[in-house]
N, CA and C atoms of all chains as a GROMACS GRO file, in nm:
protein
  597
    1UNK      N    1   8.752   1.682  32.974
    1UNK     CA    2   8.722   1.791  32.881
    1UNK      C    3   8.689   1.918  32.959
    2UNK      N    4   8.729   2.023  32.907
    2UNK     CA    5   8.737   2.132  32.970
    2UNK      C    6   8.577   2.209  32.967
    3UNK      N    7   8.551   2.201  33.106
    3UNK     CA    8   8.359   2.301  33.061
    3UNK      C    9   8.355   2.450  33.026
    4UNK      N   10   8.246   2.495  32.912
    4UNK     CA   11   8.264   2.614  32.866
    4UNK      C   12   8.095   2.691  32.953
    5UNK      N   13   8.128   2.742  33.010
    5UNK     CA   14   8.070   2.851  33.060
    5UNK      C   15   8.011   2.952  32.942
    6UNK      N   16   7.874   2.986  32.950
    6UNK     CA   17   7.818   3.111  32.846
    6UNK      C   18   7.920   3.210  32.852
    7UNK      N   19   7.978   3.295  32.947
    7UNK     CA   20   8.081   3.384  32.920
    7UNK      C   21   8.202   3.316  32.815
    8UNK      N   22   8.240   3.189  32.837
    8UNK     CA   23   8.361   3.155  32.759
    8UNK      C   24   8.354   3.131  32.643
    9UNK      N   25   8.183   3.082  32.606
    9UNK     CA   26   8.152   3.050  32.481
    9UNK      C   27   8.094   3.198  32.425
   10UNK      N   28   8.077   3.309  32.482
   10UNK     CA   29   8.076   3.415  32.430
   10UNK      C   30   8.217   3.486  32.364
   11UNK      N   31   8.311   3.470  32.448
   11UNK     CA   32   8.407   3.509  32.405
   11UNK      C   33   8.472   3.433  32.292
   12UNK      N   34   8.465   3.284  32.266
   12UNK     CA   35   8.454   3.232  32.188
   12UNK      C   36   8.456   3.261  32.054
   13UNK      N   37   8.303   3.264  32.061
   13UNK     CA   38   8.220   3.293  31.951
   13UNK      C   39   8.282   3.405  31.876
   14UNK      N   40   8.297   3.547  31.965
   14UNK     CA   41   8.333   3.667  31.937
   14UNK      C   42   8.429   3.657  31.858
   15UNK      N   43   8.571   3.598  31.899
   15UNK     CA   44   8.703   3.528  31.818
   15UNK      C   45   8.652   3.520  31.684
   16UNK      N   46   8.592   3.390  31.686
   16UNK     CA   47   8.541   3.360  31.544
   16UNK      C   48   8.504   3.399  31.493
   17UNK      N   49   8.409   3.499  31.492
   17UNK     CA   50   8.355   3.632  31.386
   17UNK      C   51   8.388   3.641  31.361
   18UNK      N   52   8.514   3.742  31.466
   18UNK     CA   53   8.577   3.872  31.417
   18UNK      C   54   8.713   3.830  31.322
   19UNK      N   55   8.768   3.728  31.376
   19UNK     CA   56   8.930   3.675  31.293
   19UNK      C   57   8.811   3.602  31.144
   20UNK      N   58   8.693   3.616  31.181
   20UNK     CA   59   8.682   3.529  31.000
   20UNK      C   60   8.638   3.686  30.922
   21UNK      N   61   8.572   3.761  30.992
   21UNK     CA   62   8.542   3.890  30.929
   21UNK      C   63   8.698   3.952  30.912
   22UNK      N   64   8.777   3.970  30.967
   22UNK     CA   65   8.916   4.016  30.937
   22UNK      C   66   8.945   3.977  30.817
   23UNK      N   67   8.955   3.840  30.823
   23UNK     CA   68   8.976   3.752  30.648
   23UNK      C   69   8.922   3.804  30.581
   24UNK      N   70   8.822   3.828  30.563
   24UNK     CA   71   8.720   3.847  30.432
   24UNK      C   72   8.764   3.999  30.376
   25UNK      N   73   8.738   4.082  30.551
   25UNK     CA   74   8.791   4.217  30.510
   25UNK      C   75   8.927   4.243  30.437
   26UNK      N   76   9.025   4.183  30.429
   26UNK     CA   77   9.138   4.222  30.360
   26UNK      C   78   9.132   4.141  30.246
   27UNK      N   79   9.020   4.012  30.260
   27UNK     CA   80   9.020   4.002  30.072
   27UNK      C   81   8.979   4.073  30.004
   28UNK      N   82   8.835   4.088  30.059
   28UNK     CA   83   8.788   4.201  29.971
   28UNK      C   84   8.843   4.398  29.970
   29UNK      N   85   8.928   4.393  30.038
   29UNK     CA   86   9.016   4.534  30.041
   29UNK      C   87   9.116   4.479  29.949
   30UNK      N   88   9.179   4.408  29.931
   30UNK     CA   89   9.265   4.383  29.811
   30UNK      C   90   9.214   4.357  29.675
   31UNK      N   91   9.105   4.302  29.670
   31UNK     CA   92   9.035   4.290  29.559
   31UNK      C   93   8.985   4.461  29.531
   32UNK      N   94   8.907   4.522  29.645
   32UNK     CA   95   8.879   4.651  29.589
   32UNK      C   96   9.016   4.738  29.560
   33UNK      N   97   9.099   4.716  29.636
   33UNK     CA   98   9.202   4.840  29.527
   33UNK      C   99   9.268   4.766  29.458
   34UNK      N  100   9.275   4.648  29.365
   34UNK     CA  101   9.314   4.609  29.258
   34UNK      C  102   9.217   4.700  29.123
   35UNK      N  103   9.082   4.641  29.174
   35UNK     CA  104   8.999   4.672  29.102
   35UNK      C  105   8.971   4.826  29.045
   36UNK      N  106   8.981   4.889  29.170
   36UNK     CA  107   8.989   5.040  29.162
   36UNK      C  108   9.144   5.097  29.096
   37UNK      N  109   9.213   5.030  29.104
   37UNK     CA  110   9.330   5.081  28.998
   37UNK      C  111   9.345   5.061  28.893
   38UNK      N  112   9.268   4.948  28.877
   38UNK     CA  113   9.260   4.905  28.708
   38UNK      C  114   9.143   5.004  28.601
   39UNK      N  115   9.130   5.053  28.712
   39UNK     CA  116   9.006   5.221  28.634
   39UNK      C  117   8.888   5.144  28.641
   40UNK      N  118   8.784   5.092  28.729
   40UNK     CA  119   8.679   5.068  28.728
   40UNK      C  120   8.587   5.217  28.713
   41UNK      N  121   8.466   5.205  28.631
   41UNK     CA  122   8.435   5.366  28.630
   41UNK      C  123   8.266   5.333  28.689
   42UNK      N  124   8.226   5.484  28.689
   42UNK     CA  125   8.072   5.459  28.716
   42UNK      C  126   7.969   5.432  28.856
   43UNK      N  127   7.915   5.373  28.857
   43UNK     CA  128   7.871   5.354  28.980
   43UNK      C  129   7.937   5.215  29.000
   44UNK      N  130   7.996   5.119  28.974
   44UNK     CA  131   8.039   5.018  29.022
   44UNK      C  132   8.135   5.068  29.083
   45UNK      N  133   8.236   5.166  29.038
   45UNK     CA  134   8.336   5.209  29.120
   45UNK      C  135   8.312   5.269  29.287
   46UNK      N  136   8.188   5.340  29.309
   46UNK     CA  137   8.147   5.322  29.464
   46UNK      C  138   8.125   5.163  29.467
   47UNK      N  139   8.044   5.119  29.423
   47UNK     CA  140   8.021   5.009  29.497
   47UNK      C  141   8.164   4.918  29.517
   48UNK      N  142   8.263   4.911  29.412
   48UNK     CA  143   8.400   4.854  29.413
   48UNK      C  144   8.466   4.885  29.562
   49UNK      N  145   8.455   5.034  29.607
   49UNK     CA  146   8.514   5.119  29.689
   49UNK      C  147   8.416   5.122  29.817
   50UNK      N  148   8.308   5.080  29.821
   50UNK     CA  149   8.261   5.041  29.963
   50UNK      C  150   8.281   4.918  30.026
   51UNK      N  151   8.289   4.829  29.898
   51UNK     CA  152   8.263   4.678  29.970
   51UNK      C  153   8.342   4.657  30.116
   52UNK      N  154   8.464   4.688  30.094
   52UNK     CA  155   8.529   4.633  30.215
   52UNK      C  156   8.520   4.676  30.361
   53UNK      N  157   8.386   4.774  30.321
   53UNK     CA  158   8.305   4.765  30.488
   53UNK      C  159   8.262   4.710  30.532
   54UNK      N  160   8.168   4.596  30.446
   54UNK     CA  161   8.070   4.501  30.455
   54UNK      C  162   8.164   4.452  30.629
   55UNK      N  163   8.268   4.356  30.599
   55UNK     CA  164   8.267   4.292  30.731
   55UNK      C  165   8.303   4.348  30.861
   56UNK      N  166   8.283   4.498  30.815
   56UNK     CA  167   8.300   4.611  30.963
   56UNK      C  168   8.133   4.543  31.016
   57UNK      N  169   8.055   4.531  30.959
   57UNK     CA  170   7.914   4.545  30.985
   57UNK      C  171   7.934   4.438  31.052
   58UNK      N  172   7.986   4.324  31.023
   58UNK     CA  173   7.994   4.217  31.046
   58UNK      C  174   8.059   4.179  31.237
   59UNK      N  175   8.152   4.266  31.223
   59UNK     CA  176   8.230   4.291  31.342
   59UNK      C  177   8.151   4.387  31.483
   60UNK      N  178   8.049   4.487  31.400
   60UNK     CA  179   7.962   4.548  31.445
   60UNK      C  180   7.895   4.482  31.556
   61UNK      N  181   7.844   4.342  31.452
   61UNK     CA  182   7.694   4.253  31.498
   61UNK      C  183   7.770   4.166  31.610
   62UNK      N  184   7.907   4.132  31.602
   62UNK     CA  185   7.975   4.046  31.708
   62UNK      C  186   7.972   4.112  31.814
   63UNK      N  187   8.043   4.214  31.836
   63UNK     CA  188   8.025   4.319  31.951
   63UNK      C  189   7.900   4.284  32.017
   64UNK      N  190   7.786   4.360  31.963
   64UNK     CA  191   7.631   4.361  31.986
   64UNK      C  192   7.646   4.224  32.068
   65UNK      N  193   7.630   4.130  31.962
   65UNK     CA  194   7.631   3.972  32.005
   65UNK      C  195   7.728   3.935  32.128
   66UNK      N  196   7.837   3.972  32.124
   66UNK     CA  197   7.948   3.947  32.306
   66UNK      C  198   7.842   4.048  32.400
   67UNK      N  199   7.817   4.149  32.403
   67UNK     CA  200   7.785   4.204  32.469
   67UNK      C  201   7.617   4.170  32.538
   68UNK      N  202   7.570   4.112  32.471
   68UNK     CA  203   7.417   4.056  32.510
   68UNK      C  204   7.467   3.949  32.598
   69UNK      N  205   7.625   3.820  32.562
   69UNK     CA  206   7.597   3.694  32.612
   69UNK      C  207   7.726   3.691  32.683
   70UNK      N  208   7.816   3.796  32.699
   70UNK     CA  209   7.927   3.789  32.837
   70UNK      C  210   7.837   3.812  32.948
   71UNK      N  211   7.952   3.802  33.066
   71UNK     CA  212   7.901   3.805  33.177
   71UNK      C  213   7.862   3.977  33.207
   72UNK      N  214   7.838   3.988  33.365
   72UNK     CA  215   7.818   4.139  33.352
   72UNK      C  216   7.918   4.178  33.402
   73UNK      N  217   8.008   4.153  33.461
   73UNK     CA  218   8.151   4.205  33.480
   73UNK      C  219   8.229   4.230  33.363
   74UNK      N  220   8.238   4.175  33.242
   74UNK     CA  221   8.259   4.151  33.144
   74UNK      C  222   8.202   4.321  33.039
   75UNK      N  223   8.051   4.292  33.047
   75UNK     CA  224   7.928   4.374  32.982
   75UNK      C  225   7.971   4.499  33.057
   76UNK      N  226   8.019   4.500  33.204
   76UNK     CA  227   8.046   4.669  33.234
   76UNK      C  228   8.176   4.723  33.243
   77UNK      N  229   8.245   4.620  33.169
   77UNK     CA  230   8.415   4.643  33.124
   77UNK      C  231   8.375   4.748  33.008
   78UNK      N  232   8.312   4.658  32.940
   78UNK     CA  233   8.299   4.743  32.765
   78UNK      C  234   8.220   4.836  32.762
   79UNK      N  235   8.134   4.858  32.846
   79UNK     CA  236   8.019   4.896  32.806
   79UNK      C  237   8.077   5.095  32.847
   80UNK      N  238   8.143   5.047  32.986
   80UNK     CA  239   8.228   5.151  33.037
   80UNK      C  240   8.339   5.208  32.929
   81UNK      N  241   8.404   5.136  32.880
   81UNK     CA  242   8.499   5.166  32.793
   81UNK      C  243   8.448   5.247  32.698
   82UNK      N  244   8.361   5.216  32.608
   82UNK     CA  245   8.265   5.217  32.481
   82UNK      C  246   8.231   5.341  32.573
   83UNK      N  247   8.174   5.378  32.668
   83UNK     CA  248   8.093   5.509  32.691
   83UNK      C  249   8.210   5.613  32.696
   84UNK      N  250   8.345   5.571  32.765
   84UNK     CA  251   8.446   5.640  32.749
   84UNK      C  252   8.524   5.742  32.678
   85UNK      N  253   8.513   5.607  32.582
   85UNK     CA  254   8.601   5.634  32.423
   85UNK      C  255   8.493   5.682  32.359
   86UNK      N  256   8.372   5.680  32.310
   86UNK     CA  257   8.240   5.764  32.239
   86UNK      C  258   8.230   5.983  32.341
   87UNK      N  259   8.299   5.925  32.441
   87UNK     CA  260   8.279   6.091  32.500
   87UNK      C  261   8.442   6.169  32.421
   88UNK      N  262   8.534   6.083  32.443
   88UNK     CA  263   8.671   6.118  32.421
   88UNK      C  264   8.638   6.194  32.219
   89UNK      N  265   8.553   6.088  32.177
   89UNK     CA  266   8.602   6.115  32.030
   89UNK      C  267   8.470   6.191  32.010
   90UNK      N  268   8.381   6.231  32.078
   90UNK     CA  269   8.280   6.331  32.037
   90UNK      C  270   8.370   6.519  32.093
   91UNK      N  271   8.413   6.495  32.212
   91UNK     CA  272   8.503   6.642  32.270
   91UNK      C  273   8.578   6.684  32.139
   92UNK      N  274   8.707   6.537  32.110
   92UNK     CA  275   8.764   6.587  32.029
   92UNK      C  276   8.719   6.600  31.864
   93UNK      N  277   8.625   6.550  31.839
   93UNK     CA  278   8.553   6.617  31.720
   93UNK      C  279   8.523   6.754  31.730
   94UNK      N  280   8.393   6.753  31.862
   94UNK     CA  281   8.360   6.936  31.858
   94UNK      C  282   8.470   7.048  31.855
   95UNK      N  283   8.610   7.028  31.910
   95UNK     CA  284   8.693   7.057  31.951
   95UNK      C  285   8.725   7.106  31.811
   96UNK      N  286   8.775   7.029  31.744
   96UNK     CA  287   8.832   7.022  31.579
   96UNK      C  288   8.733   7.083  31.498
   97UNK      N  289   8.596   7.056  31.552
   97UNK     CA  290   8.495   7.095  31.468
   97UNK      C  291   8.528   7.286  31.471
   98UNK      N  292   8.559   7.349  31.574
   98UNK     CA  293   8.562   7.508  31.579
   98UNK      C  294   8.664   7.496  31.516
   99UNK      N  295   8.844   7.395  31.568
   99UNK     CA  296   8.897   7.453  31.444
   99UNK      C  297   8.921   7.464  31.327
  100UNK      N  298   8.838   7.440  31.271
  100UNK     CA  299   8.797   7.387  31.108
  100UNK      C  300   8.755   7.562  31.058
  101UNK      N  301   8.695   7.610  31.154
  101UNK     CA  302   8.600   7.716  31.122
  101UNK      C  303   8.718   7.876  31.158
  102UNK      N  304   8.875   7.824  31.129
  102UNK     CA  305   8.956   7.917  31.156
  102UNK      C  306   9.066   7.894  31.063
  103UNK      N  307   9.027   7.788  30.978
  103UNK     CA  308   9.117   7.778  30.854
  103UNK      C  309   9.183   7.577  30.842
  104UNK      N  310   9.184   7.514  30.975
  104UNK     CA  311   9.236   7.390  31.004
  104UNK      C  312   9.189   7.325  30.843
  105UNK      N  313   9.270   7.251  30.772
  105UNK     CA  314   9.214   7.110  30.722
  105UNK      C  315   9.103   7.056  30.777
  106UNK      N  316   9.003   6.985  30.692
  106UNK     CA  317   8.939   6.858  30.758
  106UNK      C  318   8.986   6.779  30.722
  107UNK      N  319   8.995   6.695  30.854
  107UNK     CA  320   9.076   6.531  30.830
  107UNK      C  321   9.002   6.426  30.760
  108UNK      N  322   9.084   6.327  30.722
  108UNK     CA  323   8.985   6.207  30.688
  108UNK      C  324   8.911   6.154  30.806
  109UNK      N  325   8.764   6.130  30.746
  109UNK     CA  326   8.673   6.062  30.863
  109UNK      C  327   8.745   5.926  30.875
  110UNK      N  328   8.861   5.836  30.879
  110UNK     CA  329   8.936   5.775  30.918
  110UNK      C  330   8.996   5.766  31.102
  111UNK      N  331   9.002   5.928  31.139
  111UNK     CA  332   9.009   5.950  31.235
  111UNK      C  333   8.978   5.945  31.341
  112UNK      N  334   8.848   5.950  31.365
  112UNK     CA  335   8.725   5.910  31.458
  112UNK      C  336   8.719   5.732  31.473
  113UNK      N  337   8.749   5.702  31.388
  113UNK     CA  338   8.771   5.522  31.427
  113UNK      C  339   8.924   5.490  31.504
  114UNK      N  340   8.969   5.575  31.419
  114UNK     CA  341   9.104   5.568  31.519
  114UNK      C  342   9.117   5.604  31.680
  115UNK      N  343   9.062   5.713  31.687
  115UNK     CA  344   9.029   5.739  31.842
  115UNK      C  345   8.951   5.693  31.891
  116UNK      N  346   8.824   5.644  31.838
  116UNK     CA  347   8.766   5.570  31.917
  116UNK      C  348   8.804   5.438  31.943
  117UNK      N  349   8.886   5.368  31.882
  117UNK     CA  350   8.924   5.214  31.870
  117UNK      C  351   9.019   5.269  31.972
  118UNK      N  352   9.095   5.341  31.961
  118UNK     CA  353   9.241   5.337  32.062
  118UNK      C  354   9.182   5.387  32.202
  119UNK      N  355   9.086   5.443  32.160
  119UNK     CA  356   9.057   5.522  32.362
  119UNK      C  357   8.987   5.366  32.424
  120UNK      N  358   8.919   5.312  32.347
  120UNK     CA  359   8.833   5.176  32.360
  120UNK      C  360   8.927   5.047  32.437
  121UNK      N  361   9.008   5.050  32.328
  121UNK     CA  362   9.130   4.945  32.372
  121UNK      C  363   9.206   4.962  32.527
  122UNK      N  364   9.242   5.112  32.487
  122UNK     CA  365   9.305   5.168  32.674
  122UNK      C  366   9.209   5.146  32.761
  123UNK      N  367   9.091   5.191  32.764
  123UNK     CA  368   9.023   5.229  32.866
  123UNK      C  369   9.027   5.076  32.912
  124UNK      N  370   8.966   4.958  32.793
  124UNK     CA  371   8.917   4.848  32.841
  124UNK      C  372   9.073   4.806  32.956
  125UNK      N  373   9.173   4.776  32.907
  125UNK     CA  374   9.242   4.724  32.965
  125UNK      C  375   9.275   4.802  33.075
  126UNK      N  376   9.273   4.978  33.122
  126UNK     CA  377   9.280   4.998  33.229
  126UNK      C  378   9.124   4.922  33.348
  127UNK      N  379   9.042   4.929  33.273
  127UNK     CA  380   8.902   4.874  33.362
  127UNK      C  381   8.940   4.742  33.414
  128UNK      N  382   9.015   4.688  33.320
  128UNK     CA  383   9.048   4.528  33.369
  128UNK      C  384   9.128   4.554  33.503
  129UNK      N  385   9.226   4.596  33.483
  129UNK     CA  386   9.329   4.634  33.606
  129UNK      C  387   9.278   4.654  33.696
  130UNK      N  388   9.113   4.716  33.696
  130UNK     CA  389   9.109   4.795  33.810
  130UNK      C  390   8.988   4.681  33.915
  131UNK      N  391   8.959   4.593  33.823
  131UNK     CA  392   8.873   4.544  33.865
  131UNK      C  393   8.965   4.380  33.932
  132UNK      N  394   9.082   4.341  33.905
  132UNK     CA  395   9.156   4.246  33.916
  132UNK      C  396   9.184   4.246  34.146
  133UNK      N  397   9.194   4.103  34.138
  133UNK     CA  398   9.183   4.103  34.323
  133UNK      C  399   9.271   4.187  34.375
  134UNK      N  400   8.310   4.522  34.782
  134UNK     CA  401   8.192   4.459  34.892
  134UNK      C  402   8.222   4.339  34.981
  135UNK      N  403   8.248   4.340  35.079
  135UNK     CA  404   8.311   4.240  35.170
  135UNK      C  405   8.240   4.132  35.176
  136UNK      N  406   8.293   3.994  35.173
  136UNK     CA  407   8.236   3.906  35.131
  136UNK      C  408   8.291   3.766  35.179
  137UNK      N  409   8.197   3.640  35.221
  137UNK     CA  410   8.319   3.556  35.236
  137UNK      C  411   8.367   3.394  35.149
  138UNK      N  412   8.336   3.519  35.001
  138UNK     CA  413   8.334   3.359  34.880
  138UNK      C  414   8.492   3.316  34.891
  139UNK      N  415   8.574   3.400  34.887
  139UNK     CA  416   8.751   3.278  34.930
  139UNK      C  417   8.719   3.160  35.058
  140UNK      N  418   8.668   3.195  35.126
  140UNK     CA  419   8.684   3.112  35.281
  140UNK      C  420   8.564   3.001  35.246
  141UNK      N  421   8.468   3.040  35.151
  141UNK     CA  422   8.367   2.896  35.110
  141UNK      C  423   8.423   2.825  35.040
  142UNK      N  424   8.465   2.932  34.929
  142UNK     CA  425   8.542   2.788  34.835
  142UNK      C  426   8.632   2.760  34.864
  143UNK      N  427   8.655   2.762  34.953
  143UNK     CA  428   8.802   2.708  35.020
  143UNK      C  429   8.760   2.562  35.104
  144UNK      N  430   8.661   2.600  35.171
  144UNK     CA  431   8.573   2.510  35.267
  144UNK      C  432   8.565   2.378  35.177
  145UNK      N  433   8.506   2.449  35.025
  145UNK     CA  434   8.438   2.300  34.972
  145UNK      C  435   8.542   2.260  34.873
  146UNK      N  436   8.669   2.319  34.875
  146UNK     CA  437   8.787   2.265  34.786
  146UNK      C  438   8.742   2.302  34.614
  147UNK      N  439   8.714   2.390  34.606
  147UNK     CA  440   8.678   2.439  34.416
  147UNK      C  441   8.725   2.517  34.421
  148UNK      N  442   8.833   2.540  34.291
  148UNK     CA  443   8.860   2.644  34.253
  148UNK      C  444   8.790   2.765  34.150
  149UNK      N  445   8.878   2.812  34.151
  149UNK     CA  446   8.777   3.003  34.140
  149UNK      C  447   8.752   2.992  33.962
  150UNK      N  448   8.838   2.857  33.873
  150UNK     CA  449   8.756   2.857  33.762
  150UNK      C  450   8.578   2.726  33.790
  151UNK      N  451   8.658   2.664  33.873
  151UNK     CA  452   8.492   2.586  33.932
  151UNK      C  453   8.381   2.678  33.962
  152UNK      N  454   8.426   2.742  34.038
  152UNK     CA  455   8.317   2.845  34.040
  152UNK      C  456   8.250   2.875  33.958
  153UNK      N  457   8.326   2.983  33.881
  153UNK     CA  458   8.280   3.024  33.760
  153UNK      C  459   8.192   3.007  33.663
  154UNK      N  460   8.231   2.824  33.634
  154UNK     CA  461   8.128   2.735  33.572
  154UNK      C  462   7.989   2.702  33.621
  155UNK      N  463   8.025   2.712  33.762
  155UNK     CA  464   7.910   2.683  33.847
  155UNK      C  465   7.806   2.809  33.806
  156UNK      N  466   7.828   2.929  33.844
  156UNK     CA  467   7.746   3.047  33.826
  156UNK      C  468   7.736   3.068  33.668
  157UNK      N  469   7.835   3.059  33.608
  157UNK     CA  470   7.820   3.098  33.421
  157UNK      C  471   7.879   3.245  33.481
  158UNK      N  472   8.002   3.208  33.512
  158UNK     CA  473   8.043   3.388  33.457
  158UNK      C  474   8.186   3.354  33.449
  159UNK      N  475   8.231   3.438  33.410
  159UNK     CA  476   8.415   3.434  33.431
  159UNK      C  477   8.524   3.416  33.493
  160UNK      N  478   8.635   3.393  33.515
  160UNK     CA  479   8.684   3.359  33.597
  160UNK      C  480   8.726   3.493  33.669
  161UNK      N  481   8.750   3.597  33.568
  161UNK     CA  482   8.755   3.733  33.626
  161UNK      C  483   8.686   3.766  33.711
  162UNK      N  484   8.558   3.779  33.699
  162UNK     CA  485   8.455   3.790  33.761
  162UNK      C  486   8.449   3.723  33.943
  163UNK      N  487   8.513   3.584  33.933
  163UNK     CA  488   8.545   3.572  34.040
  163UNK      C  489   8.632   3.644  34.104
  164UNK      N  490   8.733   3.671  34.042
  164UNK     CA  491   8.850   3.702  34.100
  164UNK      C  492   8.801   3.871  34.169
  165UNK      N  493   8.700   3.939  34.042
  165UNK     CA  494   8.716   4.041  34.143
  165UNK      C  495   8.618   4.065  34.271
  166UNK      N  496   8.513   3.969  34.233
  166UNK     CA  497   8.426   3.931  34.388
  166UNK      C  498   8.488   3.929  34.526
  167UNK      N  499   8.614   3.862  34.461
  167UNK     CA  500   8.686   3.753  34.589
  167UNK      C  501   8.803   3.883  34.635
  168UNK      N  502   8.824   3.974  34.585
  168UNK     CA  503   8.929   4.087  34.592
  168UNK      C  504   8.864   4.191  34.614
  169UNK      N  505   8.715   4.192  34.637
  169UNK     CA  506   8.615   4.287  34.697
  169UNK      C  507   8.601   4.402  34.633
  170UNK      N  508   8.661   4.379  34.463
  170UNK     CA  509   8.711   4.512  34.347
  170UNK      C  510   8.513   4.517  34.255
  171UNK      N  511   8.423   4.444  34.296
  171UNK     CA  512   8.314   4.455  34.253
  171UNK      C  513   8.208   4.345  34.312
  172UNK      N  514   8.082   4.429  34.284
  172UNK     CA  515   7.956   4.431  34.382
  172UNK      C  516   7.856   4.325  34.243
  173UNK      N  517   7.817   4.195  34.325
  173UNK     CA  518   7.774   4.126  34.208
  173UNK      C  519   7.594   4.173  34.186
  174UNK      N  520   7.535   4.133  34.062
  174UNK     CA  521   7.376   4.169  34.098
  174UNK      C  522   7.324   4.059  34.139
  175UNK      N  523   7.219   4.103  34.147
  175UNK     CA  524   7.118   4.042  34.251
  175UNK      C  525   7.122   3.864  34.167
  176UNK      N  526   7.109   3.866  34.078
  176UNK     CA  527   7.119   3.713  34.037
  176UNK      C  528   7.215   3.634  34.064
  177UNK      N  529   7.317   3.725  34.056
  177UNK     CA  530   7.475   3.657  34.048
  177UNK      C  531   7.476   3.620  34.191
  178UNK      N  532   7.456   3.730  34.289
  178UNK     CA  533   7.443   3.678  34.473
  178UNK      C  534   7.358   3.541  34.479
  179UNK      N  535   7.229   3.518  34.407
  179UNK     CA  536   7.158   3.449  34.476
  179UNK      C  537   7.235   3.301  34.382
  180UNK      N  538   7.275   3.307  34.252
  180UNK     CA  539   7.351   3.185  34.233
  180UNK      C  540   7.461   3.164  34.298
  181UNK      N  541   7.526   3.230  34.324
  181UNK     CA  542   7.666   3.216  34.471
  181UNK      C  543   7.595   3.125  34.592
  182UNK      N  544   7.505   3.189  34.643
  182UNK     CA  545   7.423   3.167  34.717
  182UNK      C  546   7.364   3.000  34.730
  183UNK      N  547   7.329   2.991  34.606
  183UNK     CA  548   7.301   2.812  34.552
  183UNK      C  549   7.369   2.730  34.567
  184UNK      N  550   7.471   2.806  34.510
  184UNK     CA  551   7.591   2.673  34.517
  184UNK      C  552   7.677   2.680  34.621
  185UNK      N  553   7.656   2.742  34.716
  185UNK     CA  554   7.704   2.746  34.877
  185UNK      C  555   7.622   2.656  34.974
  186UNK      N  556   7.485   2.678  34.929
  186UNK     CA  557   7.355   2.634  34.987
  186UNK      C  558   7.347   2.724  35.109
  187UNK      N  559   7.349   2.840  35.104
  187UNK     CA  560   7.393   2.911  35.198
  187UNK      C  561   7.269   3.093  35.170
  188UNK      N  562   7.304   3.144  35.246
  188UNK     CA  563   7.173   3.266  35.241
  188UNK      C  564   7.266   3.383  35.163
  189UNK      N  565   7.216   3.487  35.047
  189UNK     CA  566   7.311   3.567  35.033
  189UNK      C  567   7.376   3.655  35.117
  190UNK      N  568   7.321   3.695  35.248
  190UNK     CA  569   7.349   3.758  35.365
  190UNK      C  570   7.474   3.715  35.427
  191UNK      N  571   7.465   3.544  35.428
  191UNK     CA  572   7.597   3.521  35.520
  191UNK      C  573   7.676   3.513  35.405
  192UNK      N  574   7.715   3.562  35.234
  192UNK     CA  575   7.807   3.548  35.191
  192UNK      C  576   7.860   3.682  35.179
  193UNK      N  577   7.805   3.800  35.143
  193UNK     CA  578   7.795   3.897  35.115
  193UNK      C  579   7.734   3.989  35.248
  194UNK      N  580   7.842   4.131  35.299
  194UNK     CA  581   7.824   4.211  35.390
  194UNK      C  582   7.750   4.347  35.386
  195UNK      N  583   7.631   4.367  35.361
  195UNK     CA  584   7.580   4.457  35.320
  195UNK      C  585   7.622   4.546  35.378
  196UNK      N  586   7.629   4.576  35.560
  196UNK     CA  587   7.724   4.703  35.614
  196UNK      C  588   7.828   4.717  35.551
  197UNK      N  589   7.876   4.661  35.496
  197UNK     CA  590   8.033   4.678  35.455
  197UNK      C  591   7.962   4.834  35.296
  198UNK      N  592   7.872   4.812  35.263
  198UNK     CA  593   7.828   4.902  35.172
  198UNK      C  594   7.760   5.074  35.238
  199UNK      N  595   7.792   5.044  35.388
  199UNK     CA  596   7.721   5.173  35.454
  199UNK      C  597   7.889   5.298  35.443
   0.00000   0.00000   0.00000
């Protein structure tokens, strides 16, 4: 039988959250825009129209949770990344933020997850590279 | 950080996921010890250290950090 090391059973673990929080998240995102098209009104309609954050939170607490119980080679992959991608998408906010104040659209706050997830993803896998024998 | 964990575990025949298990860290983690691409902390030296039965000094080259 194969031995699991705290790093492996961290990473593990992490899997399992996040692919069961994924599930949930697109049930309940399909359930909320069913629901929301069928004219839900009132205040149930926010609440209809938030739910399917719930298992962002969820995905949140995994992070937190890998990051307390990987290793530290591991912990200063992400942690580096995460400081990376949080500088990348604060520049380009302030950035956007002046041009807002010259006529620009504001975008959907959609955006900021997007850059931060994508600068997150690059950075991590360039850190890997760099740290490889 | 110059180091001589390939030439131990080589000595005692484990490979670099044995290791791993041995200390609780990754196999990455070995790999980049052993490729001198990162500097372990002080815990991680002295469990290397354990399971060498060996001093962290003779595994790890601190001049190599001057």
């Amino acid at each position: 039988m194969k031995s699991m090391n705290p790093t492996s059973q961290a990473s593990r673990s992490y899997g399992v959250w996040v692919l069961a929080a994924m599930l949930v998240y697109f049930g309940l995102l399909f359930g909320s825009v069913v629901l929301l098209q069928r004219g839900v009104t009132g205040p149930l309609r926010i609440l209809v129209a938030v739910v399917p954050a719930l298992p962002i939170y969820v995905i949140f607490l995994a992070v937190v949770r890998y990051l307390a119980r990987t290793d530290e080679l591991q912990r200063r992959i992400q942690v580096e990344s995460l400081a990376l991608s949080a500088g990348v998408t604060a520049v380009l906010a302030v950035t956007y933020g002046f041009l807002e104040n010259v006529g620009l659209p504001t975008p959907s706050a959609w955006w900021t997850w997007s850059v931060l997830g994508g600068v997150w993803l690059l950075a991590s896998l360039g850190l890997r590279l760099r740290y490889r024998g | 950080m110059k180091n001589r964990l390939r030439v131990l575990r080589a000595e005692r025949d484990i490979s670099q996921a044995q290791l791993a298990d041995l200390v609780g860290v990754s196999r990455q983690t070995i790999v980049a010890l052993e490729g001198e691409k990162y500097a372990p902390s002080l815990p991680l030296a002295y469990r290397l250290a354990r399971v060498f039965g060996t001093r962290v000094e003779e595994i790890f080259d601190p001049t190599s950090l001057d």
